[in-house]
Every structure is written in structure tokens, then in C-alpha cells.
N, C-alpha and C positions, 0 to 999 in steps of 0.2 A: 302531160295532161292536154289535150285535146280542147280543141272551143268551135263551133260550128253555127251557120246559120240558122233561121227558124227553118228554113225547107228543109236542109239537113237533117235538123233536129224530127221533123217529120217523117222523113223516110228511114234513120231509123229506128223512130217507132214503129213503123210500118215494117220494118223488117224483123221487127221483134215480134211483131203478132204473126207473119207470113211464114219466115223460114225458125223463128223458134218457139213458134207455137205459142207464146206469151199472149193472153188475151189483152187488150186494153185495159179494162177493170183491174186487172192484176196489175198495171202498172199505176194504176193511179192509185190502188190501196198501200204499192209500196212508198210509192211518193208524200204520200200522205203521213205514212210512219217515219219515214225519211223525217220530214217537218217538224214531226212530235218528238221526235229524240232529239233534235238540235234545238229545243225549249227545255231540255233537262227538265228538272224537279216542276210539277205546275200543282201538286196536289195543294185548295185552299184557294188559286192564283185565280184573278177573275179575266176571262181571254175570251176579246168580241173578234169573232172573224168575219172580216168584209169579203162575200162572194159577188163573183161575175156572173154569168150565164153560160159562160162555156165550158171548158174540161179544167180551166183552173181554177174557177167557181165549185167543180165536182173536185178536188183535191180538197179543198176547204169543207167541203162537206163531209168528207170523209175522217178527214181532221178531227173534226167537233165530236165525232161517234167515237174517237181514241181517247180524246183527250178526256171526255166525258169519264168512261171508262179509266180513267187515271186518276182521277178525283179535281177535275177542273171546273169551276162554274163557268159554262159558255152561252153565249148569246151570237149568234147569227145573224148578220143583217146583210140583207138584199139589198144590192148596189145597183141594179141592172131590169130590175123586175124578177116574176117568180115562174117564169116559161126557162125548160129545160129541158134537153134530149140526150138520148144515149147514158153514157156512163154517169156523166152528174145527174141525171134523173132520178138513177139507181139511188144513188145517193142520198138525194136532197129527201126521197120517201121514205130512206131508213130514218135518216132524224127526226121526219117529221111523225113517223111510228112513234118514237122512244122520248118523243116528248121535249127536244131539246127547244129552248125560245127561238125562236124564227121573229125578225121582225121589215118588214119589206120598208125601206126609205125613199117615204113618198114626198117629205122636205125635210130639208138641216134644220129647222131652227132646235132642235131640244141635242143635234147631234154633237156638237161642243160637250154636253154634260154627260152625255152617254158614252162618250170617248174617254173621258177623264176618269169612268167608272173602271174602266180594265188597267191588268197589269199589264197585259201583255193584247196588242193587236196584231193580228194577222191579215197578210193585203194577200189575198187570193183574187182581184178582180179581174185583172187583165191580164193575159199570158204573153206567149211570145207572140203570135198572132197580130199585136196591134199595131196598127196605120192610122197616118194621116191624127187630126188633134181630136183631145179628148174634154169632150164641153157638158153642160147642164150638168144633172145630178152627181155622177161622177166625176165629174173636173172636182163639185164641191166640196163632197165628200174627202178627193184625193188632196186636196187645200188644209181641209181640217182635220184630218188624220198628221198630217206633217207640223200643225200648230198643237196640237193637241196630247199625240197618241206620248205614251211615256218609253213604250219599247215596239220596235215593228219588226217584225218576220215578214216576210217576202218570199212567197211562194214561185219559184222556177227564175221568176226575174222582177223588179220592182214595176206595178202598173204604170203606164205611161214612158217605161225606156225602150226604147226601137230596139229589136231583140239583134240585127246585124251592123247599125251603126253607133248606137248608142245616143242617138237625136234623142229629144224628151219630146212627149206628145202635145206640147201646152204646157203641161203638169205632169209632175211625176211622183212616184211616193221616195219618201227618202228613207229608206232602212237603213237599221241597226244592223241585220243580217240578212243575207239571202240562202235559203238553199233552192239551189239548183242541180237539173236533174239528166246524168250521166255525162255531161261533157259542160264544159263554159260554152255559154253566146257571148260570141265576138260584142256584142253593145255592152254586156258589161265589161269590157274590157276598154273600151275607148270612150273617152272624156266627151259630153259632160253625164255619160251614162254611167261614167263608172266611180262617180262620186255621190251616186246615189245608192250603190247595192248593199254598202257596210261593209261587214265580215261576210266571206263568201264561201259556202261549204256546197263540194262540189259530189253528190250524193249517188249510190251505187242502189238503182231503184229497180235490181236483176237483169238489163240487159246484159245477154252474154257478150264476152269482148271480144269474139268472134267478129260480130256484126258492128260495132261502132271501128274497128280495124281495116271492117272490110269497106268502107265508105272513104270517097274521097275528101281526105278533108286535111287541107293542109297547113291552117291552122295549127301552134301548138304554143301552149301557157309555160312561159318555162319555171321549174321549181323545183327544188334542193335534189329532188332525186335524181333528174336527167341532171343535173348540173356537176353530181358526183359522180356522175357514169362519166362521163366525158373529162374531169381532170384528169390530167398527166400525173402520172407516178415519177418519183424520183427511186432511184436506183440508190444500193448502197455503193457499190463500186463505178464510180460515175466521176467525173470534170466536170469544169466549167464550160467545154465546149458542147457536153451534150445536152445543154438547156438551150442551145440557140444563139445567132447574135444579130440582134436589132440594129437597121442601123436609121435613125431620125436625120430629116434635113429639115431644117427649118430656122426660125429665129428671122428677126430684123431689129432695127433699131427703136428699142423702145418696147419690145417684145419678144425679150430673152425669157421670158419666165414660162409662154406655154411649151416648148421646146423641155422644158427645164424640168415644168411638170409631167410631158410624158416620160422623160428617159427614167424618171425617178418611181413613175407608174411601171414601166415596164420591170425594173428591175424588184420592183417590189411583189412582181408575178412570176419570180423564178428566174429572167431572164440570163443567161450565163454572160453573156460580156452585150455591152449598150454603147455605142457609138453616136453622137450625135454631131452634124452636119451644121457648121455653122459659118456666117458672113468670120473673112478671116477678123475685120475688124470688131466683133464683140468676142474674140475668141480667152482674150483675159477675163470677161466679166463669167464667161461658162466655167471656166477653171478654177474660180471660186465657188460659184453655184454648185459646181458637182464633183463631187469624191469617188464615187463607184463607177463614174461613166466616163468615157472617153473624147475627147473633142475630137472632132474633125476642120482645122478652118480651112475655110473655101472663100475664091475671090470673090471678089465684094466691090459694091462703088456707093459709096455714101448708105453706109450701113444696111446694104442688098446685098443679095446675089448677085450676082452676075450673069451674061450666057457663058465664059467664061468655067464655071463651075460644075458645067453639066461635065466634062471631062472627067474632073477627080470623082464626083458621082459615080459614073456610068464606069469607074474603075473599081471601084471601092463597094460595089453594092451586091455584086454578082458571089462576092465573099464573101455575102451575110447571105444569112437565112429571108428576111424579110426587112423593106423598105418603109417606113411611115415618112411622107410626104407631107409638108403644110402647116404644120402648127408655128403660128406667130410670123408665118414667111410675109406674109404681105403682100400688098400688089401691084408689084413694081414687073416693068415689062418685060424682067426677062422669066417671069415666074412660069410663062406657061413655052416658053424656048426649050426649059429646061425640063419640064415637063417632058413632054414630046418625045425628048431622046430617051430619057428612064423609059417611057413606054416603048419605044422603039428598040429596045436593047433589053430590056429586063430579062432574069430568066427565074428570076425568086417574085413570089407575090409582094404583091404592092399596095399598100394602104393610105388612098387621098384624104385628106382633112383638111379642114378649114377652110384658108386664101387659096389653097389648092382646087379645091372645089371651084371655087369664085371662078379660079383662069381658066375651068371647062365648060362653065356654062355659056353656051351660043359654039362651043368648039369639041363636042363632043365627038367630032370625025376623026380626032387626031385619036380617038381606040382603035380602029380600022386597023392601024400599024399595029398591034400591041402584040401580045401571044403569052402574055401572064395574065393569074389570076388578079383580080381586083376587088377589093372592098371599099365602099366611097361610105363615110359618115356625114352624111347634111345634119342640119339642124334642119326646121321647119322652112325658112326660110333660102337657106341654099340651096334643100331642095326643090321649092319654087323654081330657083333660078335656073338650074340644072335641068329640070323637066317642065318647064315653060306653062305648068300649071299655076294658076295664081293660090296664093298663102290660103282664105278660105278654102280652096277645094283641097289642098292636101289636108290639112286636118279634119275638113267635114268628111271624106276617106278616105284613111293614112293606109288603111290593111290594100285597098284596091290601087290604088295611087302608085307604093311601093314594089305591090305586087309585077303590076303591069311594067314598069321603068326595070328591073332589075332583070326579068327576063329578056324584055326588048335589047338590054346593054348587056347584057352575060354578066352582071356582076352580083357580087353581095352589099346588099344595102342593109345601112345600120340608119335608118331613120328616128334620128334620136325625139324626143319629148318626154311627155309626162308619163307616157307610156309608148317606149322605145320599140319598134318595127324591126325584126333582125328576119330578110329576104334573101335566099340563096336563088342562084341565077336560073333554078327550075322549078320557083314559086313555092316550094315547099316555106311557111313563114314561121316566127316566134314572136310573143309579145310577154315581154317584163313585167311586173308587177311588184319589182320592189324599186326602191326609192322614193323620193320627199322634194318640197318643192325650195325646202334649202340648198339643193343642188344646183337650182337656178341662180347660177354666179359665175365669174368667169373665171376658167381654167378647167371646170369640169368634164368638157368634152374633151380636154387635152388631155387629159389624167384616162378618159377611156380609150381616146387613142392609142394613150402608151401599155394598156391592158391589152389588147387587141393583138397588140405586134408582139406581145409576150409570148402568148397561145399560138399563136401563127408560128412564131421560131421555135416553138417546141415540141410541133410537129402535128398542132390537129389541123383540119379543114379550116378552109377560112371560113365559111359559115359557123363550126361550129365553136370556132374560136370567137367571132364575134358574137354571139349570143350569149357562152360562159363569160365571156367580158363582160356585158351590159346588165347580166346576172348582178354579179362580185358589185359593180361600179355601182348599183342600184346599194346593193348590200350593207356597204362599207359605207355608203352614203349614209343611211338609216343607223349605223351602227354609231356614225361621227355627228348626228343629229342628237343621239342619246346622248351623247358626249357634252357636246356643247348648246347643244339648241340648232332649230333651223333657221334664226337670226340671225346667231355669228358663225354658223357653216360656212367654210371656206375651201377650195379646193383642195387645198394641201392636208385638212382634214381629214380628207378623201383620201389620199395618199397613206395617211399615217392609221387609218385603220383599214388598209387593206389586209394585215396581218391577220387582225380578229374576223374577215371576212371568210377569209381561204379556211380557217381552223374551226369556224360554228359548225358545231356537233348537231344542231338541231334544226328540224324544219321551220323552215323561215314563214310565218305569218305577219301578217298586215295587222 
């Protein structure tokens, strides 16, 4: 699934009217029926639709002449004034033929009671189109539609969300639903725009797929179905070596358990053998911790690494499939010594997390040596550190931010949040949409890291590996939420329904 900016989204409309002949009109009559069918049953229902002045204002008009036509009592109100051109013109004079009420809002006071009147509101006012904030009558309106309205449809995107960052205008309307029309906009997809759209139905308004294919747009929404094209088949005639074998360094004193979490995540994604790397002195407390996985201990001085350690590493790693680096390692100074030579020696990919991250920020020259692939997991804040952007601008734009860093570095970034950034090192990107903010605990991102190293030892792309990860991890999240709640969600939650993850038979909605 696809998601694209407003210009994007303009050109290919424009290319729909230019190379396949589609008029305009024709797309806004589909868009409009698009609207009316994700209202299901309305005969009886009383539905006030709020127009704007432009082509989303003419969707809404078009609306009113179907739904009419359904057996809907509709009332139209004028959000914007009653001046209109082109295809909503067309429009707004067929309703106003057939008699439908038109009522132009020239002040709120009686609009609290006329709100309260519908079953169902429709915000057709602002499209993708809007900039900059949104004040007087409109701002108003969009105020008491959000205290008021009982159910809101949201025409292409909710009025007031910045259609490429997901900023709010001032105000924004908060829907029940959006449909949206041939591709997702990136603003619904990044916070705090994408806790306004509701349920998001992503609607087929006849552009052929020719033309949204042939646009560059590298954006992409990930969901159940690219997610099942891309898992690994198991074999009936197969070992344990032909799953891969992970091998984790990490741990320190005090912090055996994210180490603990991922080997137990990785093994829980297939992994055929899991070896985890650890200071030789907690190397009893992992031997209890873990049953399936293998310890590794490595020298140690006061429950560290060592430089010492990079040796059995840099022996030991070249006969696994893939390396996860970092989780629970700490920041003791020989964290990034030892670094260094993994990178200078590797020849399997390699996945930084955590402390790992921490010892590259300000030393990012020591990839120069490297000649494996890479995948770095920040959180919001590592990746500050990491790209010297301050915390505000990475999340004010995570898609541009990520984008830019991961081609500049040749790598895959997995920029994790409330909606996780999964960039391969030629910008092509993905953005997640499952997961809960029960997730927000600790060990969670140890538990993706050891997803990650799964997929990777099993032989897909690292990109494509880490995007099926952040999928599952979202998934299994939301599945262990049902379970227990997002209060007492805990990582290891995460862990113990990754099984029901991997095996959901059904398209995943929100």
C-alpha cells in the first residue's frame, strides 16, 4: 500500500485525466461513492455534510445527491462561503436543482444544536491542499463538530491535518473514519495527525495502477499482504541449520534481561540455533535465563566487556548468519573498541541497538572501514544523537529525517516510535501501523531487535527483514494488549504472542 504527498497525490490525478483519459468529475463522483459505501445502511439516518469551497467541498456535494438518493435526510452546510468553480460548481447546482437544504454558516450560535441533529456528520471541508492555521468561522465550526458531532466521516483526510507531515492546522477534526482516496497521505500516518483519521479506508476511486506505479513514491504502508509475501517458508525436509544462526552480544551488569529478550524473540521467529554473547561474569545468571539459546561468555571487568572480547567476537561471528550488537551492553569504554573491529572484520550483516548506538554517535567515521550490511534501530532519541538532529525535528519529520540519514550512511534504519520508519539505504521507506502505546516499556525494542536478527538469518534483505519485524512486533504487541491490557503489557508479552502473530489468518485492522 502506498502513501504519497499532496503534490504527489496531484499529479496522479493529473495523470489520470492526461494519460488515462479519466475526467476530473469522474473522479470526484467516484470518490464520493467511495464515501457513501463506507456509511453502509443510512436509509432514515439524518447526515449534515460540512462543505469547503474547493474539490473536497465538491465531493461532499456530490455525496448528498447519493445519499439523498439512498433514503438519507441530508442538510448541507456552508463552511467556507457559497462561491465555487470547476467540478464542485457542477455539483453544488445539482443539489441545489433537487432541492436538497443548503444552509450557508454565517455564525455558530444555533450550530451546537444542529450538530446534535445528525446521525452521522460528514467533514468535507478542507482537503489535502491545507496550509498554514485555520481560524474564524471554520476553526469554529471544526471546534464543535469535535464536541458535538456523534459520528464523523472524513472525506480524503480530516480538515485541519497537514496532508505530508501530519501537523494540525490550529484545529483539526477528529474522526471516527477516513476514506481516503487511492493511496494513504503520509500526515495520516505520523502523529499527531494520525490520531485524528479513526478507521482509515484506503479507496479504489478508478485510477488505473498503471499510473500510481508509475510515480515515484517511495513511501509504502506496510500490511498483511506484503507482510505474507515476504515470510520465509519452511521446508518439510529441512534442519535446524537451515533457519540461520543469530549470534547476540550484549548484556552488562544489571542488564542480563534485554539480551535475554532478544535471543528469546529471535528464537520465537524461527531462528535455528541463537547464541548470545555475554560478560563471562553473568554468564551463570544466562544459563538459567535460557533453555533454547546458547551462551557465549566473553571477558569482562566488573561486569563489562572488555577490549579483550572483541577477539572471541570477531571469531565466532563470521559463523553465524547475522550479528545483533547492543542490547543491555552498556557504556563502558570498551563498547565502541569493540565495535570497531566487528565493523572492520564482519562479513555477515550486522544489527546495532541500543548502547551500541550511543558508542556511534559523534564516531560515525569508524563505518568508513566496514563492507557489511547494516541496520541501526534508534529510538527517537538515539537517533538525535546519531544524526545531530535535535529530538523536536526528528519527530516533527521522522519520514524526511530518516530518509535522508540512511542514504547518506548506506544503511537500514529502523526508526522505532509510535509509528516506526523502516528506510533502506536507497530511500525506498515503510511506515507500521500496528501497535499500542502499551508497548512503551522496557525491553520492547530488545524483543524487535531479536525479530530482526531472525529474518535476517533466514535469508531475507535486511530491509525487508526489518520491516516484517516491526510488522509482527507491532502485531504481537496489539495481540498481548487484548490479552492483558495496555497497562500491565510487558515485554515479555511481546514475546509469548509472537506465536498468534506469525499464524493470524486475517487482515490486520486497527
Amino acid at each position: 500500500m502506498k502513501a504519497c504527498t499532496a503534490a504527489q497525490m496531484r499529479q496522479i490525478d493529473k495523470m489520470a485525466e492526461e494519460l488515462g483519459g479519466i475526467p476530473s468529475i469522474v473522479l470526484m463522483e467516484n470518490a464520493a461513492l467511495a464515501c457513501v459505501e463506507a456509511l453502509g445502511e443510512v436509509r432514515g439516518k439524518r447526515i449534515g455534510i460540512f462543505c469547503g469551497k474547493g474539490n473536497n467541498g465538491g465531493d461532499g456535494f456530490a455525496m448528498a445527491r447519493h445519499l439523498v438518493n439512498r433514503g438519507a435526510q441530508v442538510t448541507v452546510f456552508l463552511v467556507c462561503g457559497s462561491e465555487f468553480a470547476g467540478d464542485a460548481l457542477v455539483n453544488f447546482e445539482i443539489i441545489s436543482k433537487i432541492g436538497i437544504p443548503v444552509i450557508e454558516i454565517a455564525d455558530t450560535e444555533l450550530l451546537p444544536y444542529q450538530i446534535q441533529l445528525q446521525d452521522v456528520v460528514v467533514d468535507a471541508v478542507f482537503g489535502t491542499g491545507m496550509h498554514g492555521l485555520i481560524t474564524g468561522i471554520p476553526a469554529e465550526v471544526i471546534a464543535l463538530l469535535n464536541q458535538y458531532a456523534t459520528f464523523i466521516l472524513a472525506v480524503d483526510i480530516p480538515s485541519g491535518v497537514q496532508a505530508d507531515t501530519g501537523e494540525l492546522c490550529g484545529v483539526a477534526v477528529k474522526a471516527d473514519k477516513t476514506v481516503t482516496f487511492a493511496a494513504y497521505k503520509t500526515g495520516m500516518l505520523l502523529y499527531p495527525g494520525a490520531g485524528y483519521v479513526g478507521q482509515v479506508v484506503v479507496a479504489d476511486i478508478s485510477i488505473p495502477e498503471y499510473i500510481i506505479n508509475g510515480q515515484e513514491l517511495p513511501c509504502n504502508v506496510l500490511d498483511a499482504q506484503l507482510i505474507q509475501n515476504w515470510m520465509p517458508a519452511r521446508k518439510a525436509d529441512s534442519h535446524k541449520g537451515d533457519y540461520g544462526k543469530v549470534l547476540i552480544v550484549g548484556g552488562s551488569e544489571g542488564m542480563t534481561g534485554a539480551p535475554t529478550l532478544a535471543a528469546r524473540a529471535a528464537l520465537r521467529c524461527g531462528s535455528g540455533l541463537v547464541t548470545v554473547g555475554i560478560p563471562a561474569g553473568l554468564n551463570p545468571i544466562m544459563e538459567v535465563k535460557l533453555t533454547e539459546a546458547m551462551t557465549l561468555p566473553l571477558a569482562d571487568e566488573c561486569g563489562a566487556l572488555c577490549i579483550a572480547a572483541a577477539e572471541r567476537i570477531v571469531q565466532k561471528m563470521n559463523g553465524c548468519d547475522v550479528l545483533l550488537f547492543g542490547p543491555g551492553i552498556g557504556r563502558g569504554p570498551a563498547v565502541l573498541p569493540i565495535l570497531k573491529q566487528i565493523l572492520a572484520n564482519a562479513k555477515i550483516p550486522v544489527i546495532i541497538d541500543a548502547d551500541g548506538l550511543n558508542a556511534l554517535a559523534g564516531n560515525l567515521e569508524v563505518l568508513d572501514v566496514c563492507s557489511c550490511n547494516l541496520i541501526f534501530t534508534p529510538h527517537s532519541m538515539e537517533f538525535s544523537r546519531l544524526s545531530g538532529h535535535p529530538p523536536a525535528a526528528v519527530e516533527a519529520a521522522r519520514l524526511a529525517v530518516s530518509g535522508e540519514f540512511a542514504q547518506e550512511q548506506g544503511v537500514t534504519l529502523v526508526l522505532k516510535g509510535s509509528r516506526t520508519v523502516v528506510t533502506a539505504p536507497d530511500g525506498e521507506q515503510y511506515v507500521n501501523i500496528t501497535g499500542n502505546s502499551g508497548m512503551a516499556t522496557g525491553g520492547s525494542g530488545d524483543v524487535l531487535a531479536g525479530m530482526i536478527a531472525a529474518f535476517v538469518a533466514r535469508g531475507l534483505g535486511e530491509t525487508e527483514s526489518a520491516a516484517l519485524a516491526v510488522y509482527l512486533h507491532g502485531l504481537a504487541g496489539d495481540i498481548a494488549a487484548g490479552k492483558v491490557g495496555k497497562e500491565a503489557l510487558n515485554a515479555g508479552d511481546i514475546v509469548d504472542s509472537i506465536p498468534d502473530a506469525l499464524i493470524l489468518p486475517v487482515e490486520y485492522t486497527k
